[in-house]
N, CA, C and O atoms as CSV, one atom per row, in Angstrom:
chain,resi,resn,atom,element,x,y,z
A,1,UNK,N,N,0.845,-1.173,0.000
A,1,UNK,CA,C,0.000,0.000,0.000
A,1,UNK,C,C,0.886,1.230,0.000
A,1,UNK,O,O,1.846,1.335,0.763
A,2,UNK,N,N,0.663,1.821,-0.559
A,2,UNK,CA,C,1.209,3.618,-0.900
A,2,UNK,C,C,1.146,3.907,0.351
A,2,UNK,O,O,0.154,3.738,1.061
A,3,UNK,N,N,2.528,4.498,0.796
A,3,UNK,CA,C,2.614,5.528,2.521
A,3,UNK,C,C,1.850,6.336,2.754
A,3,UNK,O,O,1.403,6.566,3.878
A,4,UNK,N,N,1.590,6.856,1.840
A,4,UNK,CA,C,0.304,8.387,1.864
A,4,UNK,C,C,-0.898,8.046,2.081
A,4,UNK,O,O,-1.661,8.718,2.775
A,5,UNK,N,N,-1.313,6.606,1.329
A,5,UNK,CA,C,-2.747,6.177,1.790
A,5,UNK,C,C,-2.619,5.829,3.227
A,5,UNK,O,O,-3.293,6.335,4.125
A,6,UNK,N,N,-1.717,4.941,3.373
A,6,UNK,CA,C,-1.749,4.483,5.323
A,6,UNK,C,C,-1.609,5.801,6.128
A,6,UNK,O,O,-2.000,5.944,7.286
A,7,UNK,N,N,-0.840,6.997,5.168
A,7,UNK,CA,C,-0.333,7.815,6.430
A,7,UNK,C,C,-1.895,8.408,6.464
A,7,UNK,O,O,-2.082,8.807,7.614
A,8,UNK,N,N,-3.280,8.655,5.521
A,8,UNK,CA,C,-4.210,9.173,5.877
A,8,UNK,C,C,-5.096,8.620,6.650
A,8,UNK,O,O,-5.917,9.322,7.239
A,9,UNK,N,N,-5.072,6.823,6.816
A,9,UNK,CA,C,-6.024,5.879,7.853
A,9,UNK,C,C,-4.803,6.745,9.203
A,9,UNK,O,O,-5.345,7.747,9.671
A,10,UNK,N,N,-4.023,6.597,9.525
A,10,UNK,CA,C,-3.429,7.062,10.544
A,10,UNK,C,C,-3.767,8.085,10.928
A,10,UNK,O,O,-4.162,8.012,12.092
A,11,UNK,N,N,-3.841,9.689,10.238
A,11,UNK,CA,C,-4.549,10.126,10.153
A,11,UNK,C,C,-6.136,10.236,11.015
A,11,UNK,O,O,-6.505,10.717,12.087
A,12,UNK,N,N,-6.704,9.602,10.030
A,12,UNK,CA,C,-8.181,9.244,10.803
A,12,UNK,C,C,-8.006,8.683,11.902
A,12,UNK,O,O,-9.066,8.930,12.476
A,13,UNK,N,N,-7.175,7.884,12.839
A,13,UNK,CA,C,-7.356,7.268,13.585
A,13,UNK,C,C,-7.056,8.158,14.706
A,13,UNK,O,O,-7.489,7.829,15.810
A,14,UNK,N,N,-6.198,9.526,14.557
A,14,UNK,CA,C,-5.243,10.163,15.359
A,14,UNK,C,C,-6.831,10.994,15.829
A,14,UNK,O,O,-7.248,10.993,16.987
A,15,UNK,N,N,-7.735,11.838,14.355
A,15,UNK,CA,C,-9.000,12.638,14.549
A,15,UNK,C,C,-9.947,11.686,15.338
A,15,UNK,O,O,-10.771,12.118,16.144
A,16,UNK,N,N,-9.800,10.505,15.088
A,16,UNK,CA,C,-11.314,9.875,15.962
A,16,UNK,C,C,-10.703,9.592,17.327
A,16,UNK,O,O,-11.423,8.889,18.036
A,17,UNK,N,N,-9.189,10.089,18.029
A,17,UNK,CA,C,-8.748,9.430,18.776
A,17,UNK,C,C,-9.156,8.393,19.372
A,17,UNK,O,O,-9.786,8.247,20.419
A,18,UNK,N,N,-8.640,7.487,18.423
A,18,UNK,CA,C,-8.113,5.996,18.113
A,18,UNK,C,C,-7.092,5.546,18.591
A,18,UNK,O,O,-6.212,5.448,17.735
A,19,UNK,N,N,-6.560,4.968,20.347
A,19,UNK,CA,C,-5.464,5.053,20.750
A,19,UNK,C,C,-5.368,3.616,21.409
A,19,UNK,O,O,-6.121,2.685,21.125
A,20,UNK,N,N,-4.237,3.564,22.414
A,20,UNK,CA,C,-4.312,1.987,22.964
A,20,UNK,C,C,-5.825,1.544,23.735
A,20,UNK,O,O,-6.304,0.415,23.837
A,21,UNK,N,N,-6.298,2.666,24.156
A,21,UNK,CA,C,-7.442,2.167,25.282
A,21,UNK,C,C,-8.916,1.951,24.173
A,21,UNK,O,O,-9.915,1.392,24.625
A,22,UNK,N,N,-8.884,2.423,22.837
A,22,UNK,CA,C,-9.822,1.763,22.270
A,22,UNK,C,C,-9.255,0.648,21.480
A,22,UNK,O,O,-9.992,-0.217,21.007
A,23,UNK,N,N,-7.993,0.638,21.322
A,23,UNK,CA,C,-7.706,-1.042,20.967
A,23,UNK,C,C,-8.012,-1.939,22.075
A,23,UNK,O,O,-8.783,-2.867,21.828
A,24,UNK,N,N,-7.623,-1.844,23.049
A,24,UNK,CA,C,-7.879,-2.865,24.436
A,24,UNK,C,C,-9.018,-3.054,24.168
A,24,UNK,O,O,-9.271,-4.220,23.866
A,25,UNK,N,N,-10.511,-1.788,24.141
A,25,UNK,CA,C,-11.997,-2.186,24.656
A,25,UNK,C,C,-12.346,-3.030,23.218
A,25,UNK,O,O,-13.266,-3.848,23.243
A,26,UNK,N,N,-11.520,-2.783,21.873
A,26,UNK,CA,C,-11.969,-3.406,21.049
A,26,UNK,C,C,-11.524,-5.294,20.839
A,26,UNK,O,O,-12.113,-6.199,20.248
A,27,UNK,N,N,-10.186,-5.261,21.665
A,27,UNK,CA,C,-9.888,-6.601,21.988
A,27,UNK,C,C,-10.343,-7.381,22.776
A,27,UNK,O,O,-10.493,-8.600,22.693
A,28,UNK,N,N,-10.632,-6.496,23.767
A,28,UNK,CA,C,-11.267,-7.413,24.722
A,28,UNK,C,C,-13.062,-8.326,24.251
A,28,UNK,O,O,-13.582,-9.248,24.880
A,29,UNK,N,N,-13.549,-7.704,23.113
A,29,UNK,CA,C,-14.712,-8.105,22.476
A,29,UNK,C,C,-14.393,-9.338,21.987
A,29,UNK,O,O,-15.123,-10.173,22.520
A,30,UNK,N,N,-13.670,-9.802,21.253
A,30,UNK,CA,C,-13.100,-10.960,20.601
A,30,UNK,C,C,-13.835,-12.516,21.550
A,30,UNK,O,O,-14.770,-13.149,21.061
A,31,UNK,N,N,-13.403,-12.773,22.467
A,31,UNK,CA,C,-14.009,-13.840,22.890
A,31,UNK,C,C,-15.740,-14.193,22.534
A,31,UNK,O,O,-16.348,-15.244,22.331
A,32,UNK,N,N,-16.230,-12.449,22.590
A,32,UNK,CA,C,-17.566,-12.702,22.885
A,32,UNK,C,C,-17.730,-13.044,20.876
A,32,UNK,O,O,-18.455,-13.967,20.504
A,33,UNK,N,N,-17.193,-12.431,20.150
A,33,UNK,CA,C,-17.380,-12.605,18.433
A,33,UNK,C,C,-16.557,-13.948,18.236
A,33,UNK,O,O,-17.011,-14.437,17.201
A,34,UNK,N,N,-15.567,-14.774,18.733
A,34,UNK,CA,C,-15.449,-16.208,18.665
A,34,UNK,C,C,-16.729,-17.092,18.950
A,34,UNK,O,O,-17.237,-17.998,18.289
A,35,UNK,N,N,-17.053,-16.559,20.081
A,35,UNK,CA,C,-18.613,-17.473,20.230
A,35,UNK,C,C,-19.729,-17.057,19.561
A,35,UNK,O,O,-20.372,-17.940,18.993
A,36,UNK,N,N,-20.102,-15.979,19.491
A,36,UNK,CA,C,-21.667,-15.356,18.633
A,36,UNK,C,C,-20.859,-15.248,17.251
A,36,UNK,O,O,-21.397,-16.241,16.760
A,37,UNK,N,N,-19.875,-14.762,16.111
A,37,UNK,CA,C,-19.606,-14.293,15.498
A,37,UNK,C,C,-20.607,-14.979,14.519
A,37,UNK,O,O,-21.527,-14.356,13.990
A,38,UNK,N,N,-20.328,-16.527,14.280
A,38,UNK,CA,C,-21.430,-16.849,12.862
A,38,UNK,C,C,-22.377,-16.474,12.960
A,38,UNK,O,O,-22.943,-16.100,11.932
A,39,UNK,N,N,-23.067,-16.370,14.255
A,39,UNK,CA,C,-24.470,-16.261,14.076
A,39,UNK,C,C,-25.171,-14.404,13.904
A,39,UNK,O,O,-26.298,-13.932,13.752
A,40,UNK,N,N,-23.761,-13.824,14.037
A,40,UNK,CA,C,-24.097,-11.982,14.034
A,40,UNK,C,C,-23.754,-11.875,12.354
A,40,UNK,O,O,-24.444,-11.134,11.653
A,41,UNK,N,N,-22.575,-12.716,11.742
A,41,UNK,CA,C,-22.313,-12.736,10.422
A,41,UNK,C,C,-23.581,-13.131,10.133
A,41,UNK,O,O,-24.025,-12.025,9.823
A,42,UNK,N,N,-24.525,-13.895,9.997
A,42,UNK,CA,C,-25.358,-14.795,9.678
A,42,UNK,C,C,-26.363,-13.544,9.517
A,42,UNK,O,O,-26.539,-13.078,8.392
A,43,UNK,N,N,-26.832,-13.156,10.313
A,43,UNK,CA,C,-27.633,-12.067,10.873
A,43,UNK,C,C,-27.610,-10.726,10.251
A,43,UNK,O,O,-28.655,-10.143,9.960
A,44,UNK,N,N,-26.094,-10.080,9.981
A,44,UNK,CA,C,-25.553,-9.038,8.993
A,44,UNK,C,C,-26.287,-9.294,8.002
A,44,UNK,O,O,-27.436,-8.853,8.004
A,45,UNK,N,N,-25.687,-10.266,6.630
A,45,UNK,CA,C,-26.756,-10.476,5.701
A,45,UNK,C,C,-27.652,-10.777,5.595
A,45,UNK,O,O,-27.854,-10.872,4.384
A,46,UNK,N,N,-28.869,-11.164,6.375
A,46,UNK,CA,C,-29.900,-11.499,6.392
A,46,UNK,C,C,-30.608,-10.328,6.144
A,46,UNK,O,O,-31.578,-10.101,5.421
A,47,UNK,N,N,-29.953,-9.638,6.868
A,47,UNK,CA,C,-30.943,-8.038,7.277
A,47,UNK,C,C,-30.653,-7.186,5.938
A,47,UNK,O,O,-31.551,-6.496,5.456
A,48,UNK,N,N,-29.227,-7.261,5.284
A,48,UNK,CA,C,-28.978,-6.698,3.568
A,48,UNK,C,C,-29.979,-6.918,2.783
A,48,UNK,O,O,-30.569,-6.074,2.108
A,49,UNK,N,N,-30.310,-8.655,2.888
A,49,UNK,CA,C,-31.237,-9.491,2.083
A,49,UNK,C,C,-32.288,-8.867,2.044
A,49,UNK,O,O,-32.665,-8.777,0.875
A,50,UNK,N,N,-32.946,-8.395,2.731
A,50,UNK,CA,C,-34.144,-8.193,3.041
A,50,UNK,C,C,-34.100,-6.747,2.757
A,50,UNK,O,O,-35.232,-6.271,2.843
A,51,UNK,N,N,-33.108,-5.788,2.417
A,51,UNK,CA,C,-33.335,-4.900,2.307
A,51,UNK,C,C,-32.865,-3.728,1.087
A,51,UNK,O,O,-31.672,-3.526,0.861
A,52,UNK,N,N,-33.893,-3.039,0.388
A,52,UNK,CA,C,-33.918,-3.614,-1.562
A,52,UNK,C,C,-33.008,-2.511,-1.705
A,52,UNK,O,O,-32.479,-2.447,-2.814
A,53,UNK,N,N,-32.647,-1.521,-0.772
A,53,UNK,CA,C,-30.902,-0.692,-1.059
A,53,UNK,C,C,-29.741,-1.392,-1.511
A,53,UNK,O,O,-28.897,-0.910,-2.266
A,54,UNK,N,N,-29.719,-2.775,-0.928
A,54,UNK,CA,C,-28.633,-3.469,-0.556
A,54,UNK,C,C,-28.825,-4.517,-1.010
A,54,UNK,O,O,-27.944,-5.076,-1.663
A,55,UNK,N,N,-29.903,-5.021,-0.816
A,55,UNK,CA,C,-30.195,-6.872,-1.534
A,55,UNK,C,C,-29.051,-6.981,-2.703
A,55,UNK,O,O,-28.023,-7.650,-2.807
A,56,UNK,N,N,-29.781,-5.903,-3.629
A,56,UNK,CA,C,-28.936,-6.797,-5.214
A,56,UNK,C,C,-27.131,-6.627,-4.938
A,56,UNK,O,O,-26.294,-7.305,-5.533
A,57,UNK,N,N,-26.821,-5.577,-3.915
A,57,UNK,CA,C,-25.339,-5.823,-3.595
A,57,UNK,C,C,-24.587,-7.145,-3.504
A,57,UNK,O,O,-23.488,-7.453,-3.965
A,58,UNK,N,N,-25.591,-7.948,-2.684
A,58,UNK,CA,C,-24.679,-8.876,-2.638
A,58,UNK,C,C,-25.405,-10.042,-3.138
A,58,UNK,O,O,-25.059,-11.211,-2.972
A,59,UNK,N,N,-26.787,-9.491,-3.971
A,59,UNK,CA,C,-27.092,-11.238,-4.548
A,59,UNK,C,C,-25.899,-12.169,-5.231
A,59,UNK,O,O,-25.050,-11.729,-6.007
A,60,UNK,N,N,-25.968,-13.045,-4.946
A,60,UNK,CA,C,-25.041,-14.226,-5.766
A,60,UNK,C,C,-23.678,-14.734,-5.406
A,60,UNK,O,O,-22.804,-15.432,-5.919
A,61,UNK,N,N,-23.961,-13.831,-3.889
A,61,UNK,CA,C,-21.861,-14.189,-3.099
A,61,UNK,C,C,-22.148,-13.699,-1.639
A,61,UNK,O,O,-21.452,-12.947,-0.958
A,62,UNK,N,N,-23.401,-14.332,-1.300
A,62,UNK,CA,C,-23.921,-14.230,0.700
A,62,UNK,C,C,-22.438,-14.857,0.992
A,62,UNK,O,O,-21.514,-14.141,1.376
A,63,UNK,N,N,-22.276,-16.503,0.737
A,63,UNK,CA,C,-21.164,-17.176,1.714
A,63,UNK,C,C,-19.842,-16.484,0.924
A,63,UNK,O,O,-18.832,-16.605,1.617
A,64,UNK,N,N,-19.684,-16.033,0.097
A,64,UNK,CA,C,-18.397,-15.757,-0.040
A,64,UNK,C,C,-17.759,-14.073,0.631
A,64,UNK,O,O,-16.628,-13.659,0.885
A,65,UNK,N,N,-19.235,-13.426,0.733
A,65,UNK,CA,C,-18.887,-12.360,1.696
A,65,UNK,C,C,-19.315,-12.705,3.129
A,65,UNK,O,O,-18.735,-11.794,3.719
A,66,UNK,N,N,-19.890,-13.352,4.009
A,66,UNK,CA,C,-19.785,-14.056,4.876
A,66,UNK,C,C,-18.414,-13.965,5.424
A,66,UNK,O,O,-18.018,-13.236,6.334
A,67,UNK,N,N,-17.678,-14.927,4.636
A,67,UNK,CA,C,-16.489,-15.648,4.578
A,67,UNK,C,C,-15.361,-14.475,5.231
A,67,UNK,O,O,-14.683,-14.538,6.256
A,68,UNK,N,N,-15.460,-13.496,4.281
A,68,UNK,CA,C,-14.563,-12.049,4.201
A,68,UNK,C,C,-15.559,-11.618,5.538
A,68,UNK,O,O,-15.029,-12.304,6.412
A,69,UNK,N,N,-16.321,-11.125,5.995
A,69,UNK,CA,C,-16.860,-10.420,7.216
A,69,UNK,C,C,-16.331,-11.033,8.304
A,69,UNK,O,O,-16.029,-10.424,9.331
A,70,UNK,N,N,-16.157,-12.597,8.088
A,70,UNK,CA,C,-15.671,-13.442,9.274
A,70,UNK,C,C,-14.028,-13.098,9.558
A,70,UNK,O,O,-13.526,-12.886,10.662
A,71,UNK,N,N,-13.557,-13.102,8.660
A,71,UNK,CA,C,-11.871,-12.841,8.571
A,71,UNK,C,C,-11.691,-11.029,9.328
A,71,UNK,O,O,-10.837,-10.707,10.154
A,72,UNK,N,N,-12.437,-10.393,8.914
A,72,UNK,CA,C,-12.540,-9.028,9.013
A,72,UNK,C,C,-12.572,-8.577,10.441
A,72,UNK,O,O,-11.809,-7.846,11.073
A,73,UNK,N,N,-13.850,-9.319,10.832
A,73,UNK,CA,C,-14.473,-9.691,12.630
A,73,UNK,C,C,-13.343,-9.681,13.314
A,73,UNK,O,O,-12.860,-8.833,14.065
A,74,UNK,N,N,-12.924,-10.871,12.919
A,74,UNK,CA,C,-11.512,-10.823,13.884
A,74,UNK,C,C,-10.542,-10.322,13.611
A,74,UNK,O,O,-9.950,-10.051,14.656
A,75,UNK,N,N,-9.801,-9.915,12.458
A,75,UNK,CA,C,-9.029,-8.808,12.664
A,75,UNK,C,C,-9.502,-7.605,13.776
A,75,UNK,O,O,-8.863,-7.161,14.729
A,76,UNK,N,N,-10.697,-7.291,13.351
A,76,UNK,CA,C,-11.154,-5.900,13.882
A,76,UNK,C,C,-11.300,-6.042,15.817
A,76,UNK,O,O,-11.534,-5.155,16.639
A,77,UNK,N,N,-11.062,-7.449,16.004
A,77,UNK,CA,C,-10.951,-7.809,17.585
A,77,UNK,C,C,-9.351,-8.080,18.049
A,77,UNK,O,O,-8.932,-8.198,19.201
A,78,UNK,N,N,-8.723,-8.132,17.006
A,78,UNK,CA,C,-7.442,-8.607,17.064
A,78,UNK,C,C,-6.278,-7.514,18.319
A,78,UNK,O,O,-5.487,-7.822,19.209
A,79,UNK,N,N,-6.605,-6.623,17.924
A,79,UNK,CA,C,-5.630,-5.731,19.082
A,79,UNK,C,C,-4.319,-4.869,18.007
A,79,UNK,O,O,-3.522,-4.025,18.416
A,80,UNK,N,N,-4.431,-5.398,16.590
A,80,UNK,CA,C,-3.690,-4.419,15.988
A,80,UNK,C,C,-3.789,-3.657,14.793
A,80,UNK,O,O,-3.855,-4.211,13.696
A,81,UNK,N,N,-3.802,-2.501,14.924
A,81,UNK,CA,C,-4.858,-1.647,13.609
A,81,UNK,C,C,-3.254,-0.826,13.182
A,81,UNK,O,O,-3.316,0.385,12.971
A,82,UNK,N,N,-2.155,-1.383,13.094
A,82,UNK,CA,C,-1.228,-0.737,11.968
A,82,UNK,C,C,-1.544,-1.411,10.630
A,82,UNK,O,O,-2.621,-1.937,10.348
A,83,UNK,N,N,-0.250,-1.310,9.685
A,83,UNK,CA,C,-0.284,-1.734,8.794
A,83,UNK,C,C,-1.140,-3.195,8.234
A,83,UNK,O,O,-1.972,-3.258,7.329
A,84,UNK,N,N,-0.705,-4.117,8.963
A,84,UNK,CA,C,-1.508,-5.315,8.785
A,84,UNK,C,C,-2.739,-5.516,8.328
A,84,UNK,O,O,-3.025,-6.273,7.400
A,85,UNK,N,N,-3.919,-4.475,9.317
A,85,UNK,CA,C,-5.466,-4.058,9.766
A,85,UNK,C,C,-5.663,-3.376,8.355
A,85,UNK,O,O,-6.360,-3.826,7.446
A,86,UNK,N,N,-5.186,-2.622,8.342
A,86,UNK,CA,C,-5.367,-1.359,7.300
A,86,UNK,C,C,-5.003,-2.219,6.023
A,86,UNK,O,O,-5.645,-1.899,5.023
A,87,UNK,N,N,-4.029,-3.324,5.855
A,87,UNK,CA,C,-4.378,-3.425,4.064
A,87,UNK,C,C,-5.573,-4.678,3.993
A,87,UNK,O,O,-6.215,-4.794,2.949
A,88,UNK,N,N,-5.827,-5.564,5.098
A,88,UNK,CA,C,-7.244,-6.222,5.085
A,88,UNK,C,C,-8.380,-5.216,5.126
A,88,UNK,O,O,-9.332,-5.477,4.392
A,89,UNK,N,N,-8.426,-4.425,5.650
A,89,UNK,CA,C,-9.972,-3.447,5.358
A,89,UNK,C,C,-9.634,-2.839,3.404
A,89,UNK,O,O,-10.338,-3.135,2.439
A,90,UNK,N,N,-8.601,-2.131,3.397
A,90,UNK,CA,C,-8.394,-2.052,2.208
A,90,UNK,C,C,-8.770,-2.860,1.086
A,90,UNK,O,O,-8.849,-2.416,-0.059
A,91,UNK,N,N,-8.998,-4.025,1.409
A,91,UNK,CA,C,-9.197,-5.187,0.479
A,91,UNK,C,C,-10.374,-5.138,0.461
A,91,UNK,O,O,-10.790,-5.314,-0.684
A,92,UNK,N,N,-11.681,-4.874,1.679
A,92,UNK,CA,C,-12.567,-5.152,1.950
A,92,UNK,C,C,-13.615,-4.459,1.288
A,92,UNK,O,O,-14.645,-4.987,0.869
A,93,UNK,N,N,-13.241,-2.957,1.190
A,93,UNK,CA,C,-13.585,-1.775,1.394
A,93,UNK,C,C,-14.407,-1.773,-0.392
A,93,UNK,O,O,-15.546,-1.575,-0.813
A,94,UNK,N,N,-13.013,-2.124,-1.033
A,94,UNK,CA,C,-13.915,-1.717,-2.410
A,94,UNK,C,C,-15.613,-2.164,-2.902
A,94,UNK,O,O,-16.434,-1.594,-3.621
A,95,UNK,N,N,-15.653,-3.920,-1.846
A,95,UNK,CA,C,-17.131,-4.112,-2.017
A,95,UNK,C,C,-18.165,-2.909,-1.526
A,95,UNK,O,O,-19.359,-2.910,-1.828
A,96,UNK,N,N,-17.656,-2.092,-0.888
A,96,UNK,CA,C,-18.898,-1.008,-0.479
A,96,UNK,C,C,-19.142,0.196,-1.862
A,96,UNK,O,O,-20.235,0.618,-2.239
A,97,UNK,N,N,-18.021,0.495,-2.334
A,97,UNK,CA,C,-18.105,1.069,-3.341
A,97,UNK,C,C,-18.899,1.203,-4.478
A,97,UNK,O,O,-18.561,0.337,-5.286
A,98,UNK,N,N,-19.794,1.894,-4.899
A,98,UNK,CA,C,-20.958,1.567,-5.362
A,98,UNK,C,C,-20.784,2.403,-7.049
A,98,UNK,O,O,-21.369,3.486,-7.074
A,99,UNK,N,N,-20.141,2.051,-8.253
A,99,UNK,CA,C,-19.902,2.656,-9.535
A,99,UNK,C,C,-19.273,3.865,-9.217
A,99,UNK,O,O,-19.571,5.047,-9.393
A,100,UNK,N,N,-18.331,3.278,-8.707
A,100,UNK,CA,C,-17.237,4.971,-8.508
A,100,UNK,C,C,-17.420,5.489,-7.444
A,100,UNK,O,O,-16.410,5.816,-6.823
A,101,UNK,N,N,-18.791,5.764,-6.821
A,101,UNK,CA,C,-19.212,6.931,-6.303
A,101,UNK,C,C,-19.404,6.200,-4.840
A,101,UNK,O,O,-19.820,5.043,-4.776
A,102,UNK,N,N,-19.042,7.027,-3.581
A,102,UNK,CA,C,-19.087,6.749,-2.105
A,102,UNK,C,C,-20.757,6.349,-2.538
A,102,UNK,O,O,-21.523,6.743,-3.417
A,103,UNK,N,N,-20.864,5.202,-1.243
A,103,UNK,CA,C,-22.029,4.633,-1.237
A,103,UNK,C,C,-22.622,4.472,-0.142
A,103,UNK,O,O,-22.252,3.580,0.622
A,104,UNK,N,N,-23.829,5.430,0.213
A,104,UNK,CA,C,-24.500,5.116,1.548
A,104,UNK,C,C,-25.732,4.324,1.620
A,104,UNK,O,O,-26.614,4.298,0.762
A,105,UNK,N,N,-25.698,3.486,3.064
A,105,UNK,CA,C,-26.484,2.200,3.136
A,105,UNK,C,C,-27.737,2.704,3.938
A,105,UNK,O,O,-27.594,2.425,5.128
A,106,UNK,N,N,-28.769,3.273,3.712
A,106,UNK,CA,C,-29.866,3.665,4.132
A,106,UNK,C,C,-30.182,2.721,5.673
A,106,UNK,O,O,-29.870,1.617,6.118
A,107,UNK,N,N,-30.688,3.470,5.954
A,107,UNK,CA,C,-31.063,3.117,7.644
A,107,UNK,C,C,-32.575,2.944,7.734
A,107,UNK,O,O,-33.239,3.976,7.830
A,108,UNK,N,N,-33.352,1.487,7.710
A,108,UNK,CA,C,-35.125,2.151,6.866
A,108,UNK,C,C,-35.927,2.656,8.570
A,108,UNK,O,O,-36.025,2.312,9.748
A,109,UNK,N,N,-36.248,3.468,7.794
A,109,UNK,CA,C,-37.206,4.310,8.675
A,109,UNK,C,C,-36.609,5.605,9.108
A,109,UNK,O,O,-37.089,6.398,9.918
A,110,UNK,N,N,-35.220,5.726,8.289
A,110,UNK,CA,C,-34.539,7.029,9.214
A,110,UNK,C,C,-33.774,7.993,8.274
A,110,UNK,O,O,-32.699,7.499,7.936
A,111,UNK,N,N,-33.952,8.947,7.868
A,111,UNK,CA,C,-33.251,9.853,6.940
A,111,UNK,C,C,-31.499,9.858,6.872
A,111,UNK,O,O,-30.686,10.109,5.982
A,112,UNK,N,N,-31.406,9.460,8.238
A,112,UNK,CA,C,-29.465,8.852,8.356
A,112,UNK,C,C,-28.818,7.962,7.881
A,112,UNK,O,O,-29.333,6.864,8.093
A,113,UNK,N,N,-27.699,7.926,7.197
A,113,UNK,CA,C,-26.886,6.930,6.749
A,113,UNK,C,C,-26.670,6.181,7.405
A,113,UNK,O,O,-26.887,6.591,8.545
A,114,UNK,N,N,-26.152,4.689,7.395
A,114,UNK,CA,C,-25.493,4.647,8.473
A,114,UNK,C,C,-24.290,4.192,8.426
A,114,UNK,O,O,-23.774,3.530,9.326
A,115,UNK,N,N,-23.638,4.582,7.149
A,115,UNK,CA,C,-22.308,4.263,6.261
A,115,UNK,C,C,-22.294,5.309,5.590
A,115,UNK,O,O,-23.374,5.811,5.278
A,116,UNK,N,N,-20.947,5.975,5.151
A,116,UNK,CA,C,-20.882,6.401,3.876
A,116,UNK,C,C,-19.339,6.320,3.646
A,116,UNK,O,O,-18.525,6.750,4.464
A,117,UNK,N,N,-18.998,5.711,2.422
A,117,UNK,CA,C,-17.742,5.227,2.128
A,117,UNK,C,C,-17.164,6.015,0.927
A,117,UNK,O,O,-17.526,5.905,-0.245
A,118,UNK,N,N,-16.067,6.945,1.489
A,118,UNK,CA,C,-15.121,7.624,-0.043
A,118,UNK,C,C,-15.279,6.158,-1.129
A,118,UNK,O,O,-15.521,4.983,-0.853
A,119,UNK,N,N,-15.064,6.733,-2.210
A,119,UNK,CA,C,-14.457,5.665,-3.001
A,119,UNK,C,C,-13.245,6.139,-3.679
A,119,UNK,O,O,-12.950,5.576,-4.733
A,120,UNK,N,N,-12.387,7.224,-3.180
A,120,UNK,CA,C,-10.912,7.633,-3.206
A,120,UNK,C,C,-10.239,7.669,-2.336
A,120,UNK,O,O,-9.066,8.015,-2.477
């Protein structure tokens, strides 16, 4: 990955202060997403499925994005968001991307996003 792209997730992480004590509260989650995780993965798309912003996103590859949410899960419980973290979301990221253009995932019943993803 290009230094300039990591140096801007760094960046973001410095503005949302993003430091050791929200890595800890985010590690310490991990046990509880080893035990519930399939069934919250399971649950994630179900609720896409059902919902016609998002359905055709992922018709035709539920288990193969499954698969990637599961890998993701635990990184994101893992305890380390340098380089490593940052080129697995990188990988991840472009599925949100919607024809070029940042893509927000409607919230039903609520005028709020509850995503919205650059796609630069």
């Amino acid at each position: 990955m290009p230094d300039e792209t990591f140096a801007e997730y760094e960046k973001m992480k410095t503005f949302l202060s993003f430091g050791d004590k929200e890595a800890a509260a985010l590690q310490s989650l991990k046990p509880l997403f080893e035990q519930h995780g399939g069934g919250i993965t399971d649950r994630f798309y179900e609720v896409l499925g059902q919902n016609e912003a998002t359905a055709s996103l992922i018709e035709g590859r539920v288990d193969a994005l499954k698969a990637t949410h599961g890998v993701w899960m635990m990184e994101l419980f893992s305890g380390d968001y340098g380089r490593g973290y940052y080129g697995l979301c990188s990988s991840v990221v472009p599925f949100w991307r919607y024809h070029g253009r940042p893509y927000v995932l409607p919230v039903p019943g609520s005028h709020e996003p509850c995503a919205l993803i650059p796609s630069s």
